[in-house]
C-alpha positions as CSV (number, residue, x, y, z in Angstrom):
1,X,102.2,112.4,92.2
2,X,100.1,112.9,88.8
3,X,100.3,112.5,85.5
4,X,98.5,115.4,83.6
5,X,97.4,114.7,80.3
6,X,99.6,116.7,77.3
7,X,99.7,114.7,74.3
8,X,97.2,113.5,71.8
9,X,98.6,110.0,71.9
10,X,99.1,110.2,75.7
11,X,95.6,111.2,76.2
12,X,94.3,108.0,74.1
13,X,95.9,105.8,76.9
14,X,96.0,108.4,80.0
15,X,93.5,110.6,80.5
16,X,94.8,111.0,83.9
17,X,100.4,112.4,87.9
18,X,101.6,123.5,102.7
19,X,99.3,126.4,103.9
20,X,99.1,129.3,105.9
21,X,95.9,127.9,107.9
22,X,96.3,125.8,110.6
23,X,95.5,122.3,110.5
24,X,94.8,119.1,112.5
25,X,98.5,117.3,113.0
26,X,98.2,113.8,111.1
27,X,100.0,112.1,114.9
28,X,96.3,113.0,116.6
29,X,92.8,111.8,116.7
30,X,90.1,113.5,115.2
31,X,88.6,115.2,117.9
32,X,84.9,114.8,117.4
33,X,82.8,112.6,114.3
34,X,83.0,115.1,111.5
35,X,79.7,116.6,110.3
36,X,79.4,115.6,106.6
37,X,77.4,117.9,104.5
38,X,76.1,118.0,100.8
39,X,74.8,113.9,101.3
40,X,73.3,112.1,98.1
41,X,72.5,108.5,97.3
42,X,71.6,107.1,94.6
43,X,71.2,103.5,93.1
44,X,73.3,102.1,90.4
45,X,71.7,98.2,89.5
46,X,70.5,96.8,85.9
47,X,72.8,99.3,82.8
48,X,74.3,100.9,85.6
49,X,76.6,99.3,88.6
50,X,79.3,100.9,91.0
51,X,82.4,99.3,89.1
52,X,81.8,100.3,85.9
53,X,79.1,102.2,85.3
54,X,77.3,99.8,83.0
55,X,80.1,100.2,80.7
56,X,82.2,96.7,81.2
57,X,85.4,96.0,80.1
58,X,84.7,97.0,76.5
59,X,83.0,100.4,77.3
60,X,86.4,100.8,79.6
61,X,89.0,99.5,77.1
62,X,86.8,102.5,74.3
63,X,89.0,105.1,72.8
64,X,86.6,107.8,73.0
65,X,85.2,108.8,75.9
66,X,81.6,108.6,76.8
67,X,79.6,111.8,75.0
68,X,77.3,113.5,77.0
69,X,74.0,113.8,75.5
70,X,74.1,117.5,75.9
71,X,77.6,118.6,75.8
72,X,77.7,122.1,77.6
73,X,75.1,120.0,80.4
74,X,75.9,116.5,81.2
75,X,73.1,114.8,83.6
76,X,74.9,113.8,86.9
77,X,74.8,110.0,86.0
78,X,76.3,111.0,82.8
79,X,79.4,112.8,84.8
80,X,79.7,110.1,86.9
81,X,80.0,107.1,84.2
82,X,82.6,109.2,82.2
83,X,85.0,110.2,85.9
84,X,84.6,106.3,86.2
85,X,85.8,105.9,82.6
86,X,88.6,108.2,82.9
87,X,89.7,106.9,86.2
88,X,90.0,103.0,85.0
89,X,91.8,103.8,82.3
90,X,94.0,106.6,83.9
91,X,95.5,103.9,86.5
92,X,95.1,100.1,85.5
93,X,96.5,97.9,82.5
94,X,93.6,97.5,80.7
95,X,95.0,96.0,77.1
96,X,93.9,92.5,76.2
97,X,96.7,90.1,77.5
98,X,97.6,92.5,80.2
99,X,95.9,90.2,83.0
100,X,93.2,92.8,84.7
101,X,90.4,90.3,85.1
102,X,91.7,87.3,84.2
103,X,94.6,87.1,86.8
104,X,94.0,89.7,89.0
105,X,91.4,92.2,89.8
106,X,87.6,91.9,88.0
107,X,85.0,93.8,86.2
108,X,82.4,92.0,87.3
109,X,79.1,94.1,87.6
110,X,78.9,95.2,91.2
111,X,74.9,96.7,91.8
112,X,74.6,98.7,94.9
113,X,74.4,102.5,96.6
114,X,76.8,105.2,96.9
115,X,76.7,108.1,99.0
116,X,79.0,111.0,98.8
117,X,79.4,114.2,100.6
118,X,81.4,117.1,101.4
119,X,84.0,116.3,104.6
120,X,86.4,119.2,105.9
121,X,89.7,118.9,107.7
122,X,89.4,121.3,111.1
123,X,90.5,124.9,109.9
124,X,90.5,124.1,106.0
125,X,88.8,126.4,104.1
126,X,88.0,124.4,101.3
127,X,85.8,120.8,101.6
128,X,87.3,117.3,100.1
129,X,84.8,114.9,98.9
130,X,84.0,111.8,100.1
131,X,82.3,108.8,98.7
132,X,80.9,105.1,99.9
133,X,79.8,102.2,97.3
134,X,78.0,99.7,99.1
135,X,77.4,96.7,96.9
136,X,74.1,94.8,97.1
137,X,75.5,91.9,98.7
138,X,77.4,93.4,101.7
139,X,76.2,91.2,104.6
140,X,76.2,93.4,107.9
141,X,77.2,90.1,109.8
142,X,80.5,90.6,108.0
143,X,80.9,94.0,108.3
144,X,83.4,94.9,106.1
145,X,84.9,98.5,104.3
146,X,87.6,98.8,102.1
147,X,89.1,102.7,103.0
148,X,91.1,104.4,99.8
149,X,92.5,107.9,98.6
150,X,92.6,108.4,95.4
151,X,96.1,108.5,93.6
152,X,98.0,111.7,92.0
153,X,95.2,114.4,92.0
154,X,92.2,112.5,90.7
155,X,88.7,113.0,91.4
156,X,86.7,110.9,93.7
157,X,87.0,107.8,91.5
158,X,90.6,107.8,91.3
159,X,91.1,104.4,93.4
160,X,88.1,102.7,91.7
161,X,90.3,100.2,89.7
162,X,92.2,99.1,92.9
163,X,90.1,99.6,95.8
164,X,86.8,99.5,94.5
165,X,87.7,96.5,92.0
166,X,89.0,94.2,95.1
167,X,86.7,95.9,97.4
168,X,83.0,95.2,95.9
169,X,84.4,91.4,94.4
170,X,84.5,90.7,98.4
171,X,81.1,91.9,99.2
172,X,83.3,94.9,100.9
173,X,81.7,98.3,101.2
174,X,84.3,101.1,99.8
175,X,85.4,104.2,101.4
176,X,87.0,106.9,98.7
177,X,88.5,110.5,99.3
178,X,89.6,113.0,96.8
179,X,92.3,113.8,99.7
180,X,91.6,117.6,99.1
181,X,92.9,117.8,95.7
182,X,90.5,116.3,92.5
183,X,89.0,117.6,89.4
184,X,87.2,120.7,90.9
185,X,88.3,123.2,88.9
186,X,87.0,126.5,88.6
187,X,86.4,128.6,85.8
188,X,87.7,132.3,87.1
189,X,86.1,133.9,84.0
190,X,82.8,132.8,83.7
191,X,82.8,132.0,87.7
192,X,81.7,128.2,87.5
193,X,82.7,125.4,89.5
194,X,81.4,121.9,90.8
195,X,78.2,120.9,92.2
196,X,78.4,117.4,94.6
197,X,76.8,116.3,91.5
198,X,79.7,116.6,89.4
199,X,77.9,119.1,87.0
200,X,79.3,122.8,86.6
201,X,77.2,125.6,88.1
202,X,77.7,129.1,88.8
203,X,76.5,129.4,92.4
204,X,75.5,127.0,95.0
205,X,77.1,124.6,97.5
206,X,80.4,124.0,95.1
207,X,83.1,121.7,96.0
208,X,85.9,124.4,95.1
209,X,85.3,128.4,95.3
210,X,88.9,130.4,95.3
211,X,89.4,132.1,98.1
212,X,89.6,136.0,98.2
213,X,92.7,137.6,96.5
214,X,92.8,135.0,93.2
215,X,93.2,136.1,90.1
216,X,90.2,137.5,88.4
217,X,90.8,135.5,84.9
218,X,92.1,131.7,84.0
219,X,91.6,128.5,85.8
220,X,91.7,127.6,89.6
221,X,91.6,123.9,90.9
222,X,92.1,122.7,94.4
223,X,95.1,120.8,94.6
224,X,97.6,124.1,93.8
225,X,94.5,126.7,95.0
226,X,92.9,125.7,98.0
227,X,95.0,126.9,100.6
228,X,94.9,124.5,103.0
229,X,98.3,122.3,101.8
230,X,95.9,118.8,101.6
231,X,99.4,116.7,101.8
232,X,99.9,117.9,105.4
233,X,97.0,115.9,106.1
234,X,96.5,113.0,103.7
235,X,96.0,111.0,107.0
236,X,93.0,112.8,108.1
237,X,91.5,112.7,104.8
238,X,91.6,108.9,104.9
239,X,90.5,108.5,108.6
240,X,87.4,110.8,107.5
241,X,86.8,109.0,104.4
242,X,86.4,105.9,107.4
243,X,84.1,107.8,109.6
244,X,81.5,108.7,106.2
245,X,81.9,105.1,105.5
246,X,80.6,104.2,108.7
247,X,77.9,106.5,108.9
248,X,77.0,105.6,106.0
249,X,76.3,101.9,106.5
250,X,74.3,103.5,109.3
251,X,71.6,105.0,106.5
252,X,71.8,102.0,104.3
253,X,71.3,99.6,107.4
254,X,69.7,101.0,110.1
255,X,68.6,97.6,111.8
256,X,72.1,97.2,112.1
257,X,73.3,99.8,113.3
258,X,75.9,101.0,114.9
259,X,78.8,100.4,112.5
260,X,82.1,101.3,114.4
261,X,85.8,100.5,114.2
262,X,85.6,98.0,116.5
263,X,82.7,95.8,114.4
264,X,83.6,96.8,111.1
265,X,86.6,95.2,109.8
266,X,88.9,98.4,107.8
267,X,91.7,98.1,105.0
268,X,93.1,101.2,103.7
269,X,94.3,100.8,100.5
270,X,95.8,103.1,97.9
271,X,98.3,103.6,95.2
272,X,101.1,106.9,94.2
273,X,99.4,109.8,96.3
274,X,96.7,107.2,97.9
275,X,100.0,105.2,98.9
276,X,100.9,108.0,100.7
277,X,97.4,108.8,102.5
278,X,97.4,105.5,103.6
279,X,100.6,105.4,105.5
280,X,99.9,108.8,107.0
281,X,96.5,107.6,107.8
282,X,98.8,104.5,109.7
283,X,100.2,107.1,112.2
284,X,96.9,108.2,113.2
285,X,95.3,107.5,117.0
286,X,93.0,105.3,117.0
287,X,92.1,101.8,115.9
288,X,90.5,102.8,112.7
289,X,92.1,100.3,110.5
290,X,92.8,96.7,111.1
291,X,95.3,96.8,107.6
292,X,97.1,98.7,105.3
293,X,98.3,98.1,101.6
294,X,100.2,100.8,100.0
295,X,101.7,101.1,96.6
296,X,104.4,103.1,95.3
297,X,103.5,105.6,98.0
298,X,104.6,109.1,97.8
299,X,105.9,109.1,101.2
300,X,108.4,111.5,103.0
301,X,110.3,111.0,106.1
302,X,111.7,114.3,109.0
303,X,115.4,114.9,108.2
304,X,115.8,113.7,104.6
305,X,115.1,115.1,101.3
306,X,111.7,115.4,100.4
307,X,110.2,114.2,96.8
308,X,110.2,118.2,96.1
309,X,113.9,118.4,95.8
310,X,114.0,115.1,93.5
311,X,111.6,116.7,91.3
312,X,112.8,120.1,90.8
313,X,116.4,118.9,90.2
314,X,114.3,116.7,87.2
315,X,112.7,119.9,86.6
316,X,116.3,121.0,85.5
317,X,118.5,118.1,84.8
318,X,116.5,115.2,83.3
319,X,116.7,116.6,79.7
320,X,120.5,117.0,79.8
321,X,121.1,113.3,81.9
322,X,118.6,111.3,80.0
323,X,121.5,111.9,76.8
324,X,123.7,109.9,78.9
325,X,121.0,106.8,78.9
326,X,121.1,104.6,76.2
327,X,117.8,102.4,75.4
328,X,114.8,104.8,76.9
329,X,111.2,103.3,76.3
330,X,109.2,105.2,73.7
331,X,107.1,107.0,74.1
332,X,108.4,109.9,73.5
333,X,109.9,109.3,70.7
334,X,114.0,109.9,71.4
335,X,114.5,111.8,68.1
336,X,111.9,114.1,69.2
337,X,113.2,115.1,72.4
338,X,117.3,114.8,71.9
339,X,117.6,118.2,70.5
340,X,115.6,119.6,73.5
341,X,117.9,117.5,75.9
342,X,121.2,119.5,74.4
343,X,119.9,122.6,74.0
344,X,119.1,122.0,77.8
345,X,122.6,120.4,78.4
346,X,124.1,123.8,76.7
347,X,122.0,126.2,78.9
348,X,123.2,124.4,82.2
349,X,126.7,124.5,81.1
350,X,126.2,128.0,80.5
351,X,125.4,128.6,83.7
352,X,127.8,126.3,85.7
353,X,124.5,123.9,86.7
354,X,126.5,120.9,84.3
355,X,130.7,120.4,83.7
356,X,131.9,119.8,80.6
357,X,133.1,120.9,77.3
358,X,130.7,118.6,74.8
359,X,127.4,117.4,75.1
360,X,128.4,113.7,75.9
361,X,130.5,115.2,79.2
362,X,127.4,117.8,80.2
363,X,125.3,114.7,80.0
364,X,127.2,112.5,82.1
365,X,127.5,115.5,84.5
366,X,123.6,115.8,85.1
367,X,123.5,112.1,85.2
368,X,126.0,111.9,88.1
369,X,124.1,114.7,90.1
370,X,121.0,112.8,89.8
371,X,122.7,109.9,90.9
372,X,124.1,111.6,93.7
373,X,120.9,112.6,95.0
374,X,119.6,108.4,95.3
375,X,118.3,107.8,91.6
376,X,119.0,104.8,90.2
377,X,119.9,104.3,86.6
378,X,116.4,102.0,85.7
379,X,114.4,104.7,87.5
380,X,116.1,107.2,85.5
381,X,115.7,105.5,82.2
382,X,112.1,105.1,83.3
383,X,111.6,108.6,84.1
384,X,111.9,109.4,80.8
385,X,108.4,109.3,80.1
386,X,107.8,112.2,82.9
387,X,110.7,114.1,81.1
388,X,109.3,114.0,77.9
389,X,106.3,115.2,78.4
390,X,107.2,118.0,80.6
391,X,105.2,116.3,84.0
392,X,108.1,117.8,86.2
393,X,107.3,121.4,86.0
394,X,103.5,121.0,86.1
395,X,104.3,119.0,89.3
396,X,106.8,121.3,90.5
397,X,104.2,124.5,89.9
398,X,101.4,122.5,91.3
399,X,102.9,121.6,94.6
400,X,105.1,124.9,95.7
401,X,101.6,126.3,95.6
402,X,99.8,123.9,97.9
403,X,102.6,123.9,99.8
404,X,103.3,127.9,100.4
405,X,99.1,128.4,100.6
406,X,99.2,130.4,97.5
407,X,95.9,131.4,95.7
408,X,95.3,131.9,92.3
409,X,97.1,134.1,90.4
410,X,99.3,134.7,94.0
411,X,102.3,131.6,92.7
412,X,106.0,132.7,94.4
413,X,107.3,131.9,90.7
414,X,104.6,133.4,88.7
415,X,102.7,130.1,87.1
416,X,99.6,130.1,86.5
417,X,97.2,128.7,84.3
418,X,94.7,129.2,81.6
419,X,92.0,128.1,79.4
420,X,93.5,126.7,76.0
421,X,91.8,129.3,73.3
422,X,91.2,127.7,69.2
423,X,94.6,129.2,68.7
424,X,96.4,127.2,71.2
425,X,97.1,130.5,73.2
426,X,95.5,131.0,76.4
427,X,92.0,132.1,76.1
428,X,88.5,131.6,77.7
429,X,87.2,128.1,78.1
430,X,84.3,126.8,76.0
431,X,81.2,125.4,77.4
432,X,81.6,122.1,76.3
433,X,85.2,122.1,77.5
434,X,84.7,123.2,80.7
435,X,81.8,120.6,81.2
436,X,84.0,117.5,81.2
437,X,87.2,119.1,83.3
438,X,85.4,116.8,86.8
439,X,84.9,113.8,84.7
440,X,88.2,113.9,82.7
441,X,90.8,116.2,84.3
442,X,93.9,114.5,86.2
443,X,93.6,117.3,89.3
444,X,96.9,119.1,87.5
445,X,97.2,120.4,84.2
446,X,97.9,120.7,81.8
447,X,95.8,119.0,80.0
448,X,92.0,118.7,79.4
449,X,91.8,122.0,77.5
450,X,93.7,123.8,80.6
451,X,97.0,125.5,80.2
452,X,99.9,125.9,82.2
453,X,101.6,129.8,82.0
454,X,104.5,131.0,82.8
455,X,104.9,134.6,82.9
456,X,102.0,134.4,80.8
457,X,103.4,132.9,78.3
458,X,102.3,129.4,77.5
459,X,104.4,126.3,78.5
460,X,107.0,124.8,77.0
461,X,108.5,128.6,76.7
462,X,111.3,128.7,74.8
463,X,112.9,129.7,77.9
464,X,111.8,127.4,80.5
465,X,115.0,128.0,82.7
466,X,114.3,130.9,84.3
467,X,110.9,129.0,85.8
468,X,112.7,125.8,86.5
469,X,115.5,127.7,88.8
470,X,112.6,130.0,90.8
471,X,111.2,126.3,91.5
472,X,114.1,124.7,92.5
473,X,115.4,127.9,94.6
474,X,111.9,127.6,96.8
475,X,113.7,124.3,98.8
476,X,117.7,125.6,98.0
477,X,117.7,129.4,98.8
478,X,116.3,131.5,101.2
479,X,113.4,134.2,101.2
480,X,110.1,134.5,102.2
481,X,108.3,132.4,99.2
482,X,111.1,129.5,100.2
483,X,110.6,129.7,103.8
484,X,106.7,129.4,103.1
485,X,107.3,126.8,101.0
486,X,109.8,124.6,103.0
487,X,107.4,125.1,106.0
488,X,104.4,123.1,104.3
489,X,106.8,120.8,103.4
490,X,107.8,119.6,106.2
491,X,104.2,119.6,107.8
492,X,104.1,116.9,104.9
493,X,106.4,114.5,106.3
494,X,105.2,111.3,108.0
495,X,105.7,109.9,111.6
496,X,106.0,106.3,112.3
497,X,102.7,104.1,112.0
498,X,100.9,102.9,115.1
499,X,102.7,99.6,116.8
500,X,101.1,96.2,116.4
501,X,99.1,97.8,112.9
502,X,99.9,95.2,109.8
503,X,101.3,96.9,106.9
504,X,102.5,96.1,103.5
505,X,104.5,98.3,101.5
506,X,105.1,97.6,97.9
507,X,106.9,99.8,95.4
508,X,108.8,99.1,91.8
509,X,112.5,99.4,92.1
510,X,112.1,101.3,88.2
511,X,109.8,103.2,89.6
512,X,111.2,107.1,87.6
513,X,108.1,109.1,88.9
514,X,108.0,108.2,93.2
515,X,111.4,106.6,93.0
516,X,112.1,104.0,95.8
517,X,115.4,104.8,96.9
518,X,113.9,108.4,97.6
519,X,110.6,107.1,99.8
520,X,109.9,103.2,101.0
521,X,113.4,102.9,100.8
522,X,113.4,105.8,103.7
523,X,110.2,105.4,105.2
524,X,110.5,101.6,105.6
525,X,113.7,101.3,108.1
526,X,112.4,104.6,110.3
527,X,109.1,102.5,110.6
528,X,110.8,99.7,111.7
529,X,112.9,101.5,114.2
530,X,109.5,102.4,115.4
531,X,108.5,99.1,116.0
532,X,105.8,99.1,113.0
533,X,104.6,95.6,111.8
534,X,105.7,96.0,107.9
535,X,105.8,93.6,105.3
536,X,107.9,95.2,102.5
537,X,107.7,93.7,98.5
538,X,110.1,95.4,96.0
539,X,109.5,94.7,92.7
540,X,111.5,94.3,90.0
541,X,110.9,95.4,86.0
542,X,107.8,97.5,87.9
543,X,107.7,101.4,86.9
544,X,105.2,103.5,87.8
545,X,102.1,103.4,86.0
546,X,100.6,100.5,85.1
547,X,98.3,102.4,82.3
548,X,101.6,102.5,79.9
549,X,101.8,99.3,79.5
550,X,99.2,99.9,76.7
551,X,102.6,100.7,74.6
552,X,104.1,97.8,73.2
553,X,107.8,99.3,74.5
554,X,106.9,99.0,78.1
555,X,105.4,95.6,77.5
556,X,108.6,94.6,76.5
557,X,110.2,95.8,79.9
558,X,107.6,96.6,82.8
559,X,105.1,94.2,84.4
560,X,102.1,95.8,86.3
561,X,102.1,96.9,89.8
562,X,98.1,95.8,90.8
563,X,98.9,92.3,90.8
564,X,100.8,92.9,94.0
565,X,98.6,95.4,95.7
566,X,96.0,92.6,95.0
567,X,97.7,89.9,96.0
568,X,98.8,91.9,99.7
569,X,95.5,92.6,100.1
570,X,94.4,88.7,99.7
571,X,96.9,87.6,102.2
572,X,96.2,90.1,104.5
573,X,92.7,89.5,104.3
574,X,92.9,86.3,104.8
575,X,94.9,86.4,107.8
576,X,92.2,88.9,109.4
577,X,89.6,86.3,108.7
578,X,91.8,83.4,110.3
579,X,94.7,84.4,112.5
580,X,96.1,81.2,111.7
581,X,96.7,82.6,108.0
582,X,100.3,84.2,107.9
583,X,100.8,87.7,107.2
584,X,102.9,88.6,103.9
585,X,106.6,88.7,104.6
586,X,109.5,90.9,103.4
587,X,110.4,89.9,99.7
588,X,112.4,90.8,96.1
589,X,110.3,90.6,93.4
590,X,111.9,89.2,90.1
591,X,108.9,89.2,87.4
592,X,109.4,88.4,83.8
593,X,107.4,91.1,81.5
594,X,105.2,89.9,78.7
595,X,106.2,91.5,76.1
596,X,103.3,90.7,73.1
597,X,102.3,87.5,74.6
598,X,99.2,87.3,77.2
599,X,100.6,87.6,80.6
600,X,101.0,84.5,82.6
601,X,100.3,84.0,86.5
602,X,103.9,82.4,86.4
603,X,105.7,85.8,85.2
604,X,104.5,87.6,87.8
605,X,106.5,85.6,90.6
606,X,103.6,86.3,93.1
607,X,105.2,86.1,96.7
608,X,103.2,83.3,98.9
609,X,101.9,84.1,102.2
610,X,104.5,82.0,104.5
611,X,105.6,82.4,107.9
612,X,109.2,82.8,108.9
């Protein structure tokens, strides 16, 4: 899932949250090395390295972004250093005392080459980038490559502060993918999209053009426009973003060459959305990876409810049940969203959605719905934040699209979405807005100057219901939009992982946005039955993004997830290295947040590798 950016305040912490064409099935093996096109390298040593762009923890921990020296034109190095801005701070805990650095993860200048490319799934219309950073000290005699998807929707940096920060620190060579979604969005007005580059252009070999039959005026980005339902195969994205990694180390070593699967040591890594890639990448034939790590993964398993129907009944409820919660974190702030929440609790009893004759009882109704449907009450309180700031219908909009095949303009419920005009009313992007949408844009909006519509009207209506329910009806009701809908869906579901592969899951019990009980909690036990090879951490007082720890609220009550991913990844590393090294085993998590004090490698109750 994503997390678009709304808010002014939001956007000083986060700038960050199935088709009608066939596809490759994520059970099968590529059938052939895919032919990469659009290839670039270039060198990033001295100001400029591959973990931070030259810009360190301070130039990451900035406010304000950093400004193109032209601001209609940025220079593709200055694109790139402000995606890998965006993308640190969009995903990690970056606030001093939060422990990035100190007891997990590093900054540590990393010089080196990437090379990125265009890679296609067979029969998708539209490309998803790939990228490789190869650090400077990366001995081929210990082959190694770290293989990630980026989370939510991001762009092609959108796993740099997990994968890319573990990944380079061990000498590691990193595989990303954009997973056919990212910040390629397309300016239907003026006709301007992405260059490999990252820098908008009108013609050329652009990493998102809208297929026939969109709509002639607003925005267009890949994730809800491409057509090709990228979730259905978040596996094969991953497995490609592998095989350019490979080839790849073929170029930058050629004395060395071959690099393979079978002399190349692979960890797939990823968190949210990348979570999910990796675990569908785990089904896959092949021996392509030696490990997996996944984190909070977006995951959904054949013959339960998939993370659509949690997230349209949010859509709806979560305003009304969240009055039943007492103690929510803030941001938002509760006196700004309460009257929403019974005005919403009103509407729903109005139609016969909610029971009850006060706001207290409607409340408690919508609270006992979502709690019907698997959500626990800390997952609930910390979904708050997503309720708030209205993330469920972007994600709602975003997805029934992918998922039906729709173009632009073409949505079963009529959203759309727009340009955001001096007037806040939809209008035609500016040049020097529509420059920054790669670097800074979260893959859904709203945000970033981009509105969402409904009806043409611009979101929040003052009647979102009518909206909400069309979303909702797509998974409960039938028709041709629903049965388009539901299909993708299910394409989306995973299989079991390949026997004998090592795997560790690890998800936050408070997790509000991917919520456990709805997806490890599923996918874990069907693994099993398989006969997959899965360590699985659940983690206490861990919500789902890390980045809001920034607030001093969720100090108070969250701990970061990273800590674990890292720490997974270490012990599993270290038992590739020496067999004799135990793999992680099965384990609650009870972690004490930090509150204002620095956090301490003791709080974080860190499981130890141990055999059984």
């Amino acid at each position: 899932m994503n997390i678009p950016c709304r808010a002014s305040l939001l956007c000083a912490v986060l700038p960050i949250l199935h088709g009608c064409i066939p596809v490759a099935n994520a059970a099968t093996a590529p059938a052939a090395a895919p032919v990469f096109e659009q290839w670039r390298e270039t060198s990033h040593r001295g100001s400029d390295d591959l973990m931070t762009a030259g810009l360190g923890l301070e130039g990451l921990r900035a406010s304000a972004p950093p400004a193109f020296a032209k601001p209609t034109a940025p220079t593709a190095e200055q694109a790139r250093r402000r995606a890998i801005w965006s993308s640190w701070r969009g995903i990690a805990d970056l606030t001093p005392g939060g422990g990035f650095g100190e007891i997990y993860g590093t900054f540590q200048p990393a010089p080196g080459r990437e090379f990125s490319a265009y890679g296609r799934i067979p029969g998708a219309g539209q490309p998803h980038r790939v990228l490789v950073q190869i650090p400077d000290n990366f001995d081929p005699a210990r082959r190694c490559l770290v293989a990630t998807a980026s989370s939510g929707s991001r762009g092609i940096y959108g796993a740099i502060s997990v994968a890319g920060s573990w990944g380079l620190a061990h000498g590691c060579a990193v595989a990303y993918t954009d997973k056919g979604a990212g910040s390629d969005y397309y300016d239907l007005d003026a006709g301007i999209g992405f260059q490999a580059d990252g820098t908008p252009a009108a013609d050329g070999a652009l990493a998102f053009v809208p297929a026939k039959g969109s709509a002639a005026h607003g925005v267009a980005f890949k994730h809800a426009h491409s057509g090709d339902n990228p979730e259905a195969d978040w596996g094969l994205h991953l497995v490609q973003a592998v095989q350019f990694g490979l080839q790849a180390l073929d170029r930058a070593y050629p004395q060395s060459a071959p690099f393979t699967p079978a002399n190349t040591r692979t960890l797939g890594v990823g968190v949210s959305n990348g979570g999910g890639a990796v675990l569908r990448a785990a089904e896959t034939e092949g021996d392509w990876f030696d490990a997996m790590v996944a984190g909070e993964p977006n995951v959904s398993v054949a013959g339960a409810p998939p993370l659509y129907d949690f997230v349209t009944q949010a859509a709806l409820l979560m305003p009304c049940a969240l009055l039943a919660i007492d103690d929510l974190p803030q941001p938002p702030a509760q006196a700004q969203t309460r009257p929403a929440g019974i005005q919403r609790c009103a509407v729903l009893a109005s139609i016969g959605q909610v029971q009850g004759a006060d706001t207290e009882a409607q409340a408690r109704s919508a609270w006992q719905q979502l709690a019907n449907a698997g959500l626990s009450e800390p997952a609930l309180r910390a979904a708050a934040f997503s309720t708030g700031f209205d993330l469920w219908q972007a994600i709602a909009a975003t997805y029934a699209s992918a998922y039906g095949g729709y173009a632009a303009g073409n949505h079963p419920c009529g959203y759309t979405f727009a340009a955001a005009g001096p007037d806040g009313r939809p209008g035609i992007a500016t040049p020097e807005v529509r420059a920054a949408w790669w670097s800074d844009a979260s893959g859904i909006p709203p945000g970033n100057g981009v509105m969402l519509l409904y009806d043409d009207h611009a979101l929040p209506a003052a009647d979102p219901l009518p909206g909400l329910s069309c979303l909702r009806s797509l998974w409960t009701h039938d028709g041709a939009g629903a049965e388009r809908v539901r299909a993708g869906i299910a394409r989306a579901a995973a299989n079991p992982p390949r026997p004998g592969l090592p795997i560790v899951v690890i998800h936050g019990i408070d997790d509000g946005l991917v919520p456990i009980s709805l997806t490890s909690d599923r996918y874990v036990p069907q693994a099993r039955a398989a006969g997959a090879r899965i360590a699985y951490w659940r983690v206490a007082n861990a919500q789902h993004f890390d980045s809001l720890l920034a607030f001093p609220d969720y100090r108070k009550r969250y701990v970061p997830l990273l800590p674990y991913l890292f720490a997974a990844m270490d012990q599993v590393w270290n038992h590739l290295e020496d067999p004799a090294q135990p793999l992680p085993q099965d384990a609650l998590i009870t972690p004490t947040p930090r509150a204002e004090a620095p956090l301490q490698p003791a709080q974080l109750s860190l499981p130890a590798a141990s055999r059984r």
